[in-house]
N, CA, C and O atoms as a GROMACS GRO file, in nm:
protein
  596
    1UNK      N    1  -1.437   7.728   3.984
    1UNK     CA    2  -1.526   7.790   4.078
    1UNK      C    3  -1.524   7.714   4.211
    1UNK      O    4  -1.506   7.775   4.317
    2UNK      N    5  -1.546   7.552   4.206
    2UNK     CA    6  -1.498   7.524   4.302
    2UNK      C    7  -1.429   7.553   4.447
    2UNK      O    8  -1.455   7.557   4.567
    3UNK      N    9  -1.293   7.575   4.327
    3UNK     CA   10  -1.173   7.570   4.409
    3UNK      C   11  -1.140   7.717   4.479
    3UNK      O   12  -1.041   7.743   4.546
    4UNK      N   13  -1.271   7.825   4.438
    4UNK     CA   14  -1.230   7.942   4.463
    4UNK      C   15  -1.303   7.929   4.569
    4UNK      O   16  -1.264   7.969   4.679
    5UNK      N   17  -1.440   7.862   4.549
    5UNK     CA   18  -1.524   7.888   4.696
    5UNK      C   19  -1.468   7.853   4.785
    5UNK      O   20  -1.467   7.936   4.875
    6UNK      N   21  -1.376   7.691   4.823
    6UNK     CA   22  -1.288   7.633   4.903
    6UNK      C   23  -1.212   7.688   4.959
    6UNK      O   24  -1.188   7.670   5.078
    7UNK      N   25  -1.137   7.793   4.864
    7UNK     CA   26  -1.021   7.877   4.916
    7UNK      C   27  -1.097   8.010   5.048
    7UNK      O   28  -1.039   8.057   5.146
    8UNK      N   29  -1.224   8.035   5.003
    8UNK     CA   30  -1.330   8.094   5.058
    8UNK      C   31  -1.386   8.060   5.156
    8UNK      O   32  -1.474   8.125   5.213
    9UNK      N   33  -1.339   7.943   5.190
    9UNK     CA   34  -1.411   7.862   5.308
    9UNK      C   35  -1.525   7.831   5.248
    9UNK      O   36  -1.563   7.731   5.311
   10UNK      N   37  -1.630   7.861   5.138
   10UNK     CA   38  -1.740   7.835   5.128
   10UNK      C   39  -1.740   7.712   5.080
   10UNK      O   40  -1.637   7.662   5.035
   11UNK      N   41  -1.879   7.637   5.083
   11UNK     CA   42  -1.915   7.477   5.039
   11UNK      C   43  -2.012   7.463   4.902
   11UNK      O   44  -2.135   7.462   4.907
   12UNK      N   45  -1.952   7.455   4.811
   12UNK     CA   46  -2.081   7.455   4.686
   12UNK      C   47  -2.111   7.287   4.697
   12UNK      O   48  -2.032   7.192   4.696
   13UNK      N   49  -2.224   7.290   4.706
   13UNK     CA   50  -2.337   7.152   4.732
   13UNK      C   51  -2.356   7.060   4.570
   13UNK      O   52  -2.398   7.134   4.481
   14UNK      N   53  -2.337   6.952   4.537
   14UNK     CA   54  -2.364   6.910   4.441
   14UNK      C   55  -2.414   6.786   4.447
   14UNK      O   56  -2.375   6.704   4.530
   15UNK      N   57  -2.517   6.759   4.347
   15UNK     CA   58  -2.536   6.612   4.352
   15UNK      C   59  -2.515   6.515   4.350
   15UNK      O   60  -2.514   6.478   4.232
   16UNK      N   61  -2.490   6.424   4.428
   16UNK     CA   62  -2.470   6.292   4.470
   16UNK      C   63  -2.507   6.198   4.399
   16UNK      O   64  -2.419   6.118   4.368
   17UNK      N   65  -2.667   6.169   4.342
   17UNK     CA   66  -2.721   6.067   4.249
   17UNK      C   67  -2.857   6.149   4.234
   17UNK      O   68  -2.914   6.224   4.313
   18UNK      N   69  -2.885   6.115   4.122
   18UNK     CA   70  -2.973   6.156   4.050
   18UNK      C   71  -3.117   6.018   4.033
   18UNK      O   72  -3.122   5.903   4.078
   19UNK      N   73  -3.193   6.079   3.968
   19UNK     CA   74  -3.316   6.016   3.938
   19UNK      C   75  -3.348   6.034   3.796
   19UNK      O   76  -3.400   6.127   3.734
   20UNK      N   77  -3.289   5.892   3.752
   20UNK     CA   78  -3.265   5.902   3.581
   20UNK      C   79  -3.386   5.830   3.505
   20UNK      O   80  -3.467   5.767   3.574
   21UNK      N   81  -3.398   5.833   3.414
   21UNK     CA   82  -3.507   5.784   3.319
   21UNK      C   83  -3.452   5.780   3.179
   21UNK      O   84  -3.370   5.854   3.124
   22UNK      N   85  -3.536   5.643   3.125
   22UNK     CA   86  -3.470   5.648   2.962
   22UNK      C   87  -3.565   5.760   2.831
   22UNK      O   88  -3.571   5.740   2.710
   23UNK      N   89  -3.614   5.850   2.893
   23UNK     CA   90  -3.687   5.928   2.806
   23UNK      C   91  -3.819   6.033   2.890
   23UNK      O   92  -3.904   5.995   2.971
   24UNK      N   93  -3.798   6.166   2.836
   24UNK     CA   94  -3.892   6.264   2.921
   24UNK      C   95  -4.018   6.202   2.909
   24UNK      O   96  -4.070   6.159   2.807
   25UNK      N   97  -4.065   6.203   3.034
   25UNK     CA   98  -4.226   6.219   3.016
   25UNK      C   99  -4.370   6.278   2.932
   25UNK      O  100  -4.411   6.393   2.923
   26UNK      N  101  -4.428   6.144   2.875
   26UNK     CA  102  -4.521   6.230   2.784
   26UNK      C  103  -4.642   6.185   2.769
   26UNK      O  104  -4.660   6.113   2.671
   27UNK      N  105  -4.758   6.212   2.857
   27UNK     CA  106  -4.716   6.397   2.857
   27UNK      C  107  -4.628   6.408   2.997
   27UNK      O  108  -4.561   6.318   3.049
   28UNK      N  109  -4.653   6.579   3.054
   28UNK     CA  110  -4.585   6.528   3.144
   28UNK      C  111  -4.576   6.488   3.261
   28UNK      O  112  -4.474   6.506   3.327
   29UNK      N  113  -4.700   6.416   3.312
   29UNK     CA  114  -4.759   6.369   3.415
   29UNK      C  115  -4.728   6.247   3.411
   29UNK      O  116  -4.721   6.207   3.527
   30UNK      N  117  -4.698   6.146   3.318
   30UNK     CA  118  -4.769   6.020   3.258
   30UNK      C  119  -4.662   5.952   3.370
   30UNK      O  120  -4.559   6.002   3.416
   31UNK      N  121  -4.706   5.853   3.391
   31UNK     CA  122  -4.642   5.717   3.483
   31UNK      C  123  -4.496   5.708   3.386
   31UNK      O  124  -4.492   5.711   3.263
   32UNK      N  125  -4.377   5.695   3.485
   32UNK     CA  126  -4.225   5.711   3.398
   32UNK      C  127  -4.173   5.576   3.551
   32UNK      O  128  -4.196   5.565   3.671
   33UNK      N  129  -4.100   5.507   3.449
   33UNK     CA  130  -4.014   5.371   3.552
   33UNK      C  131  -3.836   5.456   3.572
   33UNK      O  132  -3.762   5.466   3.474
   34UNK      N  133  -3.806   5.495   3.675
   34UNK     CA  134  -3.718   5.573   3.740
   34UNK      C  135  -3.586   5.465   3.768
   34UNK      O  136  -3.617   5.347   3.785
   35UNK      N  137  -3.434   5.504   3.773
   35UNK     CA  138  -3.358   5.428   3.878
   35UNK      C  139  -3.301   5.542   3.960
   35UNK      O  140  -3.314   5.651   3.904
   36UNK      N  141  -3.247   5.543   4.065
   36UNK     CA  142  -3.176   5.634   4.113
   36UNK      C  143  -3.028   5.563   4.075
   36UNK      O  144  -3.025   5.442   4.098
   37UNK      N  145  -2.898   5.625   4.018
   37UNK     CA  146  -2.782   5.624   4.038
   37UNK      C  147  -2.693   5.749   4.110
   37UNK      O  148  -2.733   5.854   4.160
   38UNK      N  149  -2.556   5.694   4.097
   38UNK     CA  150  -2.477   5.813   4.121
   38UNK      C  151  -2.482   5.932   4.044
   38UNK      O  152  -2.562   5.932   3.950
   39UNK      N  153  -2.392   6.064   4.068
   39UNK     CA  154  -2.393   6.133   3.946
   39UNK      C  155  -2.296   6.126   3.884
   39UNK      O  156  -2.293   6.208   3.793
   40UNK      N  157  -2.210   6.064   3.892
   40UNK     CA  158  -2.138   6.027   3.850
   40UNK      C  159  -2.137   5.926   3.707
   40UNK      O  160  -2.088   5.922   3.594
   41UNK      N  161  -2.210   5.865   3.779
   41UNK     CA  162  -2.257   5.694   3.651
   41UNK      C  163  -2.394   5.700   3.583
   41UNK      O  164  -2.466   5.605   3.552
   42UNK      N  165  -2.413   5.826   3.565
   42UNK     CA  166  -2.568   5.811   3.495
   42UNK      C  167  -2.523   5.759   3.335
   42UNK      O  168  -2.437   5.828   3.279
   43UNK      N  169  -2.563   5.674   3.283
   43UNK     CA  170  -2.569   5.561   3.190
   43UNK      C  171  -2.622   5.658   3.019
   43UNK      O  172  -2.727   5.718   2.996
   44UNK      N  173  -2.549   5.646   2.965
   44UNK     CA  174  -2.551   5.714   2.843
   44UNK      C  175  -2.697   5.713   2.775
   44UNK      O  176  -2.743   5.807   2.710
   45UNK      N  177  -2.737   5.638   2.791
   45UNK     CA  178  -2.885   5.567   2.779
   45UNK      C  179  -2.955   5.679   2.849
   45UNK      O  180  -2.938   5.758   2.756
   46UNK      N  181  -3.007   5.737   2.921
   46UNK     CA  182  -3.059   5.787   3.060
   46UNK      C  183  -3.023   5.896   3.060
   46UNK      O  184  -2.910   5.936   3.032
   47UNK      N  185  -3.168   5.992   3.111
   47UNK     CA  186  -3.129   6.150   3.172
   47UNK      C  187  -3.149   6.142   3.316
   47UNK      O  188  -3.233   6.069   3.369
   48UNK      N  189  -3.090   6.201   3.360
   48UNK     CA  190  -3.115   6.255   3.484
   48UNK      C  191  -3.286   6.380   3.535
   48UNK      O  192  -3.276   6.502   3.545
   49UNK      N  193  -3.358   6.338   3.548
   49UNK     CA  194  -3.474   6.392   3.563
   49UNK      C  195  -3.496   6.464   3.734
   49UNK      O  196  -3.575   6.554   3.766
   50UNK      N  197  -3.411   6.399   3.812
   50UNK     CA  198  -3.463   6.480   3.943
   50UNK      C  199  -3.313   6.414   4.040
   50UNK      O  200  -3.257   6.306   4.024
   51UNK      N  201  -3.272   6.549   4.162
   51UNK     CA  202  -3.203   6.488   4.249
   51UNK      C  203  -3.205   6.327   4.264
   51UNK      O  204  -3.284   6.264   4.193
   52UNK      N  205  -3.106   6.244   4.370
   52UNK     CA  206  -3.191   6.130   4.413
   52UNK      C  207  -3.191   6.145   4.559
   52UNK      O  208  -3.175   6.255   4.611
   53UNK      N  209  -3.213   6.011   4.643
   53UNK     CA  210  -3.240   6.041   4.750
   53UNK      C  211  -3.114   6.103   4.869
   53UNK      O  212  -3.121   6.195   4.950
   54UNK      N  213  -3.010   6.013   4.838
   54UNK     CA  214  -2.884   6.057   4.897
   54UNK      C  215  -2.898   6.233   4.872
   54UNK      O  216  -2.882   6.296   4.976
   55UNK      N  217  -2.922   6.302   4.767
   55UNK     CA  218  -2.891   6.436   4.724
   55UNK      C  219  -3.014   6.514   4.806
   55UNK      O  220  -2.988   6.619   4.863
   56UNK      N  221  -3.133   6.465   4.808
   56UNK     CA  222  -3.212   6.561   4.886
   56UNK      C  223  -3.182   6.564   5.028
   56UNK      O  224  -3.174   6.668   5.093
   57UNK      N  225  -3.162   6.432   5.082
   57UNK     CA  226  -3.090   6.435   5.263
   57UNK      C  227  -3.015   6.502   5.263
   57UNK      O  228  -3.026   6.584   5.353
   58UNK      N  229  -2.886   6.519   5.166
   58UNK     CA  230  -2.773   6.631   5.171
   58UNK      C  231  -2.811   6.802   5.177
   58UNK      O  232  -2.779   6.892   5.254
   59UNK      N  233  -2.902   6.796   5.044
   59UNK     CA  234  -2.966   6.940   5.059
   59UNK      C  235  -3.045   6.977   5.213
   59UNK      O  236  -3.013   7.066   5.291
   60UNK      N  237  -3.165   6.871   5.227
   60UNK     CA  238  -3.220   6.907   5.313
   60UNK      C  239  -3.122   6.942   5.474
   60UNK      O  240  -3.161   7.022   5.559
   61UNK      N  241  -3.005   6.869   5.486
   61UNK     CA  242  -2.953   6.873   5.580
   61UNK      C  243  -2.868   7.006   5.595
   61UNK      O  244  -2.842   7.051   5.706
   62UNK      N  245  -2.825   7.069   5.473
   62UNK     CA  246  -2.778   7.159   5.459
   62UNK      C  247  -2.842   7.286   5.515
   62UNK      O  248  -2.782   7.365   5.588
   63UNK      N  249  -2.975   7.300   5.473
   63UNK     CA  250  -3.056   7.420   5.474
   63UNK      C  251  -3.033   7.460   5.639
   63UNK      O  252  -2.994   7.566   5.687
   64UNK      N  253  -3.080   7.306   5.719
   64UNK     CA  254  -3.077   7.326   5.874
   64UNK      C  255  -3.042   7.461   5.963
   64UNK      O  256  -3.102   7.537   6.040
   65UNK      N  257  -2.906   7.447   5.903
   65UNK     CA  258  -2.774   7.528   5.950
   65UNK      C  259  -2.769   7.687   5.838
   65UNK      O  260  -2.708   7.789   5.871
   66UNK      N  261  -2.822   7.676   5.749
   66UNK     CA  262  -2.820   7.811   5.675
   66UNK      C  263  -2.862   7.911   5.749
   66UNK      O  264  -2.896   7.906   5.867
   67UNK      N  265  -2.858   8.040   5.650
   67UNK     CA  266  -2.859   8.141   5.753
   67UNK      C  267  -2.956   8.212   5.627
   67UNK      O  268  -3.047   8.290   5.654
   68UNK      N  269  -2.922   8.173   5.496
   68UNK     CA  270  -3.015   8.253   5.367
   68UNK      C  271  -3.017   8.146   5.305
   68UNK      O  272  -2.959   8.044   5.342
   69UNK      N  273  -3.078   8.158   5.214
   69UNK     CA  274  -3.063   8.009   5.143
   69UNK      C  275  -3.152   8.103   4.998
   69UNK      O  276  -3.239   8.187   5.020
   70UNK      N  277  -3.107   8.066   4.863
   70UNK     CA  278  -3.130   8.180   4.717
   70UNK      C  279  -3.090   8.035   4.647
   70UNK      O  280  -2.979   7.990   4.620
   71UNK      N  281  -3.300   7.946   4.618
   71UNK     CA  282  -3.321   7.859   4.541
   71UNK      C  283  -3.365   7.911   4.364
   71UNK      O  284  -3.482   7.924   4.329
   72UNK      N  285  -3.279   7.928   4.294
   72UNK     CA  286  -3.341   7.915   4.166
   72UNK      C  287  -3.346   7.789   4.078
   72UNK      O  288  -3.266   7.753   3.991
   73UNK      N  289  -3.475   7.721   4.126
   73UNK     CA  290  -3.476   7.630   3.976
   73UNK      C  291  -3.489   7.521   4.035
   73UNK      O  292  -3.408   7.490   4.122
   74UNK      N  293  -3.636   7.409   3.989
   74UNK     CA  294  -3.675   7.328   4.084
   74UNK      C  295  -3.555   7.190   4.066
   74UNK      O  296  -3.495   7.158   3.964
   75UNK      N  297  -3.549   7.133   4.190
   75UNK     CA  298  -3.432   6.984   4.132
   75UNK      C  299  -3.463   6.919   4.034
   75UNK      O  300  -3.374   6.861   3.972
   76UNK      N  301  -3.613   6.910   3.989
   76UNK     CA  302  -3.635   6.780   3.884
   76UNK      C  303  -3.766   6.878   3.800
   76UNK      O  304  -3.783   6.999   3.792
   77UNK      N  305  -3.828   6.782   3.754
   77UNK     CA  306  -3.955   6.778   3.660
   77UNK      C  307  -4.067   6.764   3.778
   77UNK      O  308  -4.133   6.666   3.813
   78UNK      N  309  -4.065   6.898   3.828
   78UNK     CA  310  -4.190   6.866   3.947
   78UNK      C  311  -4.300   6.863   3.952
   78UNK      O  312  -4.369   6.859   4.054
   79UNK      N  313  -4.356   6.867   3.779
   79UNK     CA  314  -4.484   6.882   3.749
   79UNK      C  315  -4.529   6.735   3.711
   79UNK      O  316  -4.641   6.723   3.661
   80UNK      N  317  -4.421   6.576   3.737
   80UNK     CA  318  -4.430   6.490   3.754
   80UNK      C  319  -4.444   6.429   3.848
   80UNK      O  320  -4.332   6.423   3.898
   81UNK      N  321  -4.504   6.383   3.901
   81UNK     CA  322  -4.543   6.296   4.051
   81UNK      C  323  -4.422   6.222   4.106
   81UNK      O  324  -4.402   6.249   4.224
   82UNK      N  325  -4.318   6.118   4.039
   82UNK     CA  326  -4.242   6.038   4.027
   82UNK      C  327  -4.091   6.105   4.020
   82UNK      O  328  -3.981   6.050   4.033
   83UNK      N  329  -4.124   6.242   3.994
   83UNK     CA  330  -4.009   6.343   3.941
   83UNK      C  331  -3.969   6.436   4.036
   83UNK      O  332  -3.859   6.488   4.052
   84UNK      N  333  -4.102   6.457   4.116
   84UNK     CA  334  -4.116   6.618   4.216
   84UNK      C  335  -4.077   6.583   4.326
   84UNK      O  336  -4.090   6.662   4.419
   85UNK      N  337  -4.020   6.454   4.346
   85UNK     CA  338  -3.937   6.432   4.501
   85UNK      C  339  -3.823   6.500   4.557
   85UNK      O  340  -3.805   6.511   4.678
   86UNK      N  341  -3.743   6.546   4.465
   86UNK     CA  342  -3.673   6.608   4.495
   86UNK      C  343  -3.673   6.758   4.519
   86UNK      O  344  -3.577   6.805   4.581
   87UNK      N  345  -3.766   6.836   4.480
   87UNK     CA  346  -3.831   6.988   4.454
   87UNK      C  347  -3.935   6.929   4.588
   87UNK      O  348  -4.020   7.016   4.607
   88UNK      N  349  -3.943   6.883   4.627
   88UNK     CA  350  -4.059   6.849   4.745
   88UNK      C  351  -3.934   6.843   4.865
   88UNK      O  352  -3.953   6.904   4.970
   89UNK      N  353  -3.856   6.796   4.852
   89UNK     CA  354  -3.761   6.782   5.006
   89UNK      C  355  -3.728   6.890   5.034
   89UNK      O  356  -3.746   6.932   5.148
   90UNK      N  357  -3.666   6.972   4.927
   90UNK     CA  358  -3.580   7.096   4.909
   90UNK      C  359  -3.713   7.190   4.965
   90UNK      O  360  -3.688   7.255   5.067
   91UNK      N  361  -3.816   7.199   4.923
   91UNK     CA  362  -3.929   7.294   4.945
   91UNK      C  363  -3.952   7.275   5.095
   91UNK      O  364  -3.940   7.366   5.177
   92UNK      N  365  -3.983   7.155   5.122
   92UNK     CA  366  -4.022   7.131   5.256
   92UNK      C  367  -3.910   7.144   5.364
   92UNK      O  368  -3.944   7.139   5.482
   93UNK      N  369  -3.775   7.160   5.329
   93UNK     CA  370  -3.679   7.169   5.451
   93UNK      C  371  -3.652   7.288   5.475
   93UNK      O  372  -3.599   7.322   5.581
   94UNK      N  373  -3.698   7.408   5.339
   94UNK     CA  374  -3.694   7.554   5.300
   94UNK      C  375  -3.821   7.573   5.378
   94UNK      O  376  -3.840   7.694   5.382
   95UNK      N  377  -3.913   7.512   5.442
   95UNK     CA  378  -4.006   7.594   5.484
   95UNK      C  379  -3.988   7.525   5.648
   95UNK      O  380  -4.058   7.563   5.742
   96UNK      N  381  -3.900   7.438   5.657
   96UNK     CA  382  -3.894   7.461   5.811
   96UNK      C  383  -3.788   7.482   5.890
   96UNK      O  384  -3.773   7.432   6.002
   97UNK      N  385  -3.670   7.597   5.808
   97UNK     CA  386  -3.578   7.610   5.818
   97UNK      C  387  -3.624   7.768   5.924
   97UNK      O  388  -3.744   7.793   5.937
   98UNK      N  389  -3.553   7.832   5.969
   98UNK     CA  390  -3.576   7.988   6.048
   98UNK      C  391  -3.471   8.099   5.923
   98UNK      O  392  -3.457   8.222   5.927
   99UNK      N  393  -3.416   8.005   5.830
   99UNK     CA  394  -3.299   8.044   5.780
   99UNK      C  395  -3.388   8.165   5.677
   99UNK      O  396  -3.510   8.171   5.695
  100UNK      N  397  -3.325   8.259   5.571
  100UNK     CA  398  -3.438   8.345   5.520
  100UNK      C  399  -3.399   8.303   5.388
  100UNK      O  400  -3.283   8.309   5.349
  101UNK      N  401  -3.499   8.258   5.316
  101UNK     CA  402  -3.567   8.200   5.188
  101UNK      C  403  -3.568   8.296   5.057
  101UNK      O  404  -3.600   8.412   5.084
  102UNK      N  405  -3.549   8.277   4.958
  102UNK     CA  406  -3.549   8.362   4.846
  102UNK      C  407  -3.540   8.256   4.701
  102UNK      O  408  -3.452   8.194   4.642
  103UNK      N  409  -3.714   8.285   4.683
  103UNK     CA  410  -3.718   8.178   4.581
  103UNK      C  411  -3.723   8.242   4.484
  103UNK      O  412  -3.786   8.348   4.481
  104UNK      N  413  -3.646   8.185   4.361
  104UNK     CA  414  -3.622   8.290   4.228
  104UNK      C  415  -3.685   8.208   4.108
  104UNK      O  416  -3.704   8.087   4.122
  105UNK      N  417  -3.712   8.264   4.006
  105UNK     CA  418  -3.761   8.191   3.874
  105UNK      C  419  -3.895   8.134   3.887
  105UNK      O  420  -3.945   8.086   3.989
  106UNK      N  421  -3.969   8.148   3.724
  106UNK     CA  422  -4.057   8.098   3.737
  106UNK      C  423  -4.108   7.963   3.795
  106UNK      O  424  -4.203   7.950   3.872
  107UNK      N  425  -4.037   7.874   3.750
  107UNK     CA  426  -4.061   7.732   3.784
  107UNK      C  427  -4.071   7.716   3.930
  107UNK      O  428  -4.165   7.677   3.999
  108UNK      N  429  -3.977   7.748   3.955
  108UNK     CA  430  -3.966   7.741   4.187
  108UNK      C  431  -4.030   7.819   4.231
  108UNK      O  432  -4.013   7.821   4.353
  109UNK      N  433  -4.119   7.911   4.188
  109UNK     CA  434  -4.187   7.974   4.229
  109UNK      C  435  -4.354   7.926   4.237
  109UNK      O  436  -4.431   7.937   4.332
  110UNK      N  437  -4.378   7.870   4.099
  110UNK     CA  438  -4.476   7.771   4.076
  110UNK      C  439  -4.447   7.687   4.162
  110UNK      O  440  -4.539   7.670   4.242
  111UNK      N  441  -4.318   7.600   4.188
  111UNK     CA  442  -4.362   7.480   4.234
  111UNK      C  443  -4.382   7.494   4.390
  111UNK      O  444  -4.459   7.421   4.452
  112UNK      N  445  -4.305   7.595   4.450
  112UNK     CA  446  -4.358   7.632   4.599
  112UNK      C  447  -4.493   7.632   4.628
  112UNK      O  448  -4.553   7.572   4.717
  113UNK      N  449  -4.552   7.738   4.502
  113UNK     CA  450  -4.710   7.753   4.551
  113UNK      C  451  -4.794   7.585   4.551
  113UNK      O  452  -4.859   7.528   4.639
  114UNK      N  453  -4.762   7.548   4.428
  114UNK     CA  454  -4.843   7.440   4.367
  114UNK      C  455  -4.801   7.342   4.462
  114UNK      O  456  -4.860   7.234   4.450
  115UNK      N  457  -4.676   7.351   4.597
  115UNK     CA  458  -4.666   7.253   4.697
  115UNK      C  459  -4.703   7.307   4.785
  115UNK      O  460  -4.698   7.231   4.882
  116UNK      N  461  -4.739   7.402   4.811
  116UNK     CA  462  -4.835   7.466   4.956
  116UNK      C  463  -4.705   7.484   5.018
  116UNK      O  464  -4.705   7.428   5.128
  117UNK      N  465  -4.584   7.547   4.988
  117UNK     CA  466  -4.510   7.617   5.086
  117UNK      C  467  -4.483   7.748   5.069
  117UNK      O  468  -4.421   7.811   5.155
  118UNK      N  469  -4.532   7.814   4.938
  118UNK     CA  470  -4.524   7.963   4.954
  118UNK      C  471  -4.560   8.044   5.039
  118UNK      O  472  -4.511   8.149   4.997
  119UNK      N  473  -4.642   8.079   5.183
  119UNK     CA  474  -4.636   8.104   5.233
  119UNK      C  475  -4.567   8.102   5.431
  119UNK      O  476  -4.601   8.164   5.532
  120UNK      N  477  -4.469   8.006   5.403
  120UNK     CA  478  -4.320   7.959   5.488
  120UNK      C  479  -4.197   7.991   5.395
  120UNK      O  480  -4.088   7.956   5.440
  121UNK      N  481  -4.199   8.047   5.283
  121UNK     CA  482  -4.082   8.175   5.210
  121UNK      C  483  -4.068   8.261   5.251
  121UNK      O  484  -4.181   8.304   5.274
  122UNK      N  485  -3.976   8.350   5.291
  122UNK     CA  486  -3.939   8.480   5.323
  122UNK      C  487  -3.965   8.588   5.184
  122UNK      O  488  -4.034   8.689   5.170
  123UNK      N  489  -3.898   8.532   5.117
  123UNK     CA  490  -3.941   8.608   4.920
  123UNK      C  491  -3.987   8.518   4.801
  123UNK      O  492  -3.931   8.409   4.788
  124UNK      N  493  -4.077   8.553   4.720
  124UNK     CA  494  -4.079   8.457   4.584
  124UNK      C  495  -4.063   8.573   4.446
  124UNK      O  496  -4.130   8.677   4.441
  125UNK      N  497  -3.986   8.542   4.365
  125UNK     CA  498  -3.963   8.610   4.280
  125UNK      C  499  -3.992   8.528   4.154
  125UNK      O  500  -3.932   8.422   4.142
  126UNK      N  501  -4.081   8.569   4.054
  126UNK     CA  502  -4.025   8.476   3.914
  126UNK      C  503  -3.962   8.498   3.829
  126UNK      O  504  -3.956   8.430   3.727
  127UNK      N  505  -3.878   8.635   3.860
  127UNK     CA  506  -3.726   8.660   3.838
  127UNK      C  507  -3.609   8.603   3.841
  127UNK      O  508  -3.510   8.658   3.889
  128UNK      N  509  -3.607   8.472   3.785
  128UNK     CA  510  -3.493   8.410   3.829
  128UNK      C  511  -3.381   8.441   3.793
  128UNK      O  512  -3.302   8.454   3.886
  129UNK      N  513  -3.336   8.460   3.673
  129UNK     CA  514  -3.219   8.523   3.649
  129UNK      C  515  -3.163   8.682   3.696
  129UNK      O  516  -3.064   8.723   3.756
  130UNK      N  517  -3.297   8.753   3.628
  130UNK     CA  518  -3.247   8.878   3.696
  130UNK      C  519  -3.266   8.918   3.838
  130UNK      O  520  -3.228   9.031   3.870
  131UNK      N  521  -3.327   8.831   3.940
  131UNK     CA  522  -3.272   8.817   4.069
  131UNK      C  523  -3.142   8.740   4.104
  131UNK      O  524  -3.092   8.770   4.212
  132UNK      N  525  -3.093   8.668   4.046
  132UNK     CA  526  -2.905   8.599   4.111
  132UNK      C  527  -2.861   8.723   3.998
  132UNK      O  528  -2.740   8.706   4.003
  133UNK      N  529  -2.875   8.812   3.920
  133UNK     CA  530  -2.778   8.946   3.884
  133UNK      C  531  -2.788   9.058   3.969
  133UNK      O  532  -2.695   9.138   3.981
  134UNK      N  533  -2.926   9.070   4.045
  134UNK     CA  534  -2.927   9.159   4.127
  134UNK      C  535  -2.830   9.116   4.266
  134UNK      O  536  -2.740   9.181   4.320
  135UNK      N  537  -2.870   9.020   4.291
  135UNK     CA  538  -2.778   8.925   4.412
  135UNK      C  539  -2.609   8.971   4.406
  135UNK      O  540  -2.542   9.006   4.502
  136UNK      N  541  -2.563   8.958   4.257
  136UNK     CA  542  -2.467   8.952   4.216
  136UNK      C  543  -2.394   9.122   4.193
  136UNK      O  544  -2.280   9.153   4.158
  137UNK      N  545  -2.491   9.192   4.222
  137UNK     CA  546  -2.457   9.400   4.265
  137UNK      C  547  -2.512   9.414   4.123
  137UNK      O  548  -2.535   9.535   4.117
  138UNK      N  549  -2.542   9.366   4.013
  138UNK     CA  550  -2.502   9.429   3.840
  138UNK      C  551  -2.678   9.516   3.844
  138UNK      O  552  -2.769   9.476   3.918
  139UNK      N  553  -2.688   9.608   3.771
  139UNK     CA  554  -2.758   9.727   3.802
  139UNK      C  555  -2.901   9.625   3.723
  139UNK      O  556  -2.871   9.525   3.657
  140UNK      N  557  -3.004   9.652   3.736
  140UNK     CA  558  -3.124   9.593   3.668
  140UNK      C  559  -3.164   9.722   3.591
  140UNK      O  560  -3.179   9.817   3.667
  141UNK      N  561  -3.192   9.755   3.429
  141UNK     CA  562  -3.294   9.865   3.356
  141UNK      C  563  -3.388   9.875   3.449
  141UNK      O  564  -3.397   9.989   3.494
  142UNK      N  565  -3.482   9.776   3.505
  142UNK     CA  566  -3.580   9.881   3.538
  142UNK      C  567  -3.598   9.926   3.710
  142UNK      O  568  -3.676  10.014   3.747
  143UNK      N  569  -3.525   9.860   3.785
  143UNK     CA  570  -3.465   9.950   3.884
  143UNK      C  571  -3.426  10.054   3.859
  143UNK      O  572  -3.485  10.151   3.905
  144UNK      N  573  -3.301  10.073   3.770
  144UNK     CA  574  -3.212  10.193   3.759
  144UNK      C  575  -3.324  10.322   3.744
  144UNK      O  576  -3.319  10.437   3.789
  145UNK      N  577  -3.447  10.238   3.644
  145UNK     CA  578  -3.495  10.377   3.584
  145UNK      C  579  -3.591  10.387   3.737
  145UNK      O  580  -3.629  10.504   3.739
  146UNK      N  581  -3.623  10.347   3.811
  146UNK     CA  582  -3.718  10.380   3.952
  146UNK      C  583  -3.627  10.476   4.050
  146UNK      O  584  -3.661  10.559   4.134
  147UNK      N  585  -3.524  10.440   4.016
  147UNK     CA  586  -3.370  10.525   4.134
  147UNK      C  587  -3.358  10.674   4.057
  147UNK      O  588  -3.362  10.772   4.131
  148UNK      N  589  -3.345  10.693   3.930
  148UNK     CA  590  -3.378  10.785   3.886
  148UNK      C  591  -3.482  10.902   3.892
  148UNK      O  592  -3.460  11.022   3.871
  149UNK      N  593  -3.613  10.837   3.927
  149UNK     CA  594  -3.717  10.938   3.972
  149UNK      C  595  -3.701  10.968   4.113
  149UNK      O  596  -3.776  11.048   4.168
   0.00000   0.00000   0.00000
């Protein structure tokens, strides 16, 4: 996929380093001791729980220059304090971008509101999947049946 977008001129964005931890949060609020690594070297030991910082400057820098920007799915565990840094950059560069916004799925949709930027979105959907199929032309059941009447 990559190599097709490339050939496309297009740029698929990936993470740089992550924000790893030796075990999910529990519950899932609770105080968690974080490292940021590469993504490359995240340590067998360790999940990756949220972008890291290198990866949100990249995202955020990205959006700048967008023209649409179609977020499904928050970067981390944003219902963690320690976790939601990365779903906080991405949200906040999405709401001061002019670019037009289209937030999909439940989770990014929650976490927009629950960060006070849902209203600097252009769309919120908690359709996440079957909004990137609609994105993608493939017909939705219950559209089809509304085109029908």
């Amino acid at each position: 996929m990559l190599t097709k977008a490339e050939s496309l001129g297009k740029k698929i964005l990936l993470p740089v380093d992550t924000t790893v931890a030796a075990e999910f949060p529990n519950p899932i609020d609770a105080e968690i001791a974080v490292e940021n690594v590469d993504s490359d070297k995240i340590p067998a030991d360790k999940m990756g729980l949220d972008i890291g910082t290198k990866t949100q400057e990249l995202f955020a820098e990205a959006v700048k220059s967008a023209k649409t920007v179609v977020w499904n799915g928050p970067m981390g565990v944003f219902e963690n304090p320690v976790l939601a840094k990365g779903t906080i950059a991405v949200a906040k560069a999405l709401a001061e971008t002019d670019a037009t916004t289209i937030i999909g799925g439940g989770d990014s949709a929650a976490a927009v509101m629950q960060l006070g930027f849902a209203d600097k979105m252009s769309h919120i959907s908690t359709g996440g999947g079957a909004s990137l199929e609609y994105l993608e032309g493939k017909v939705l059941p219950g559209v089809a049946v509304i085109a029908e009447k």
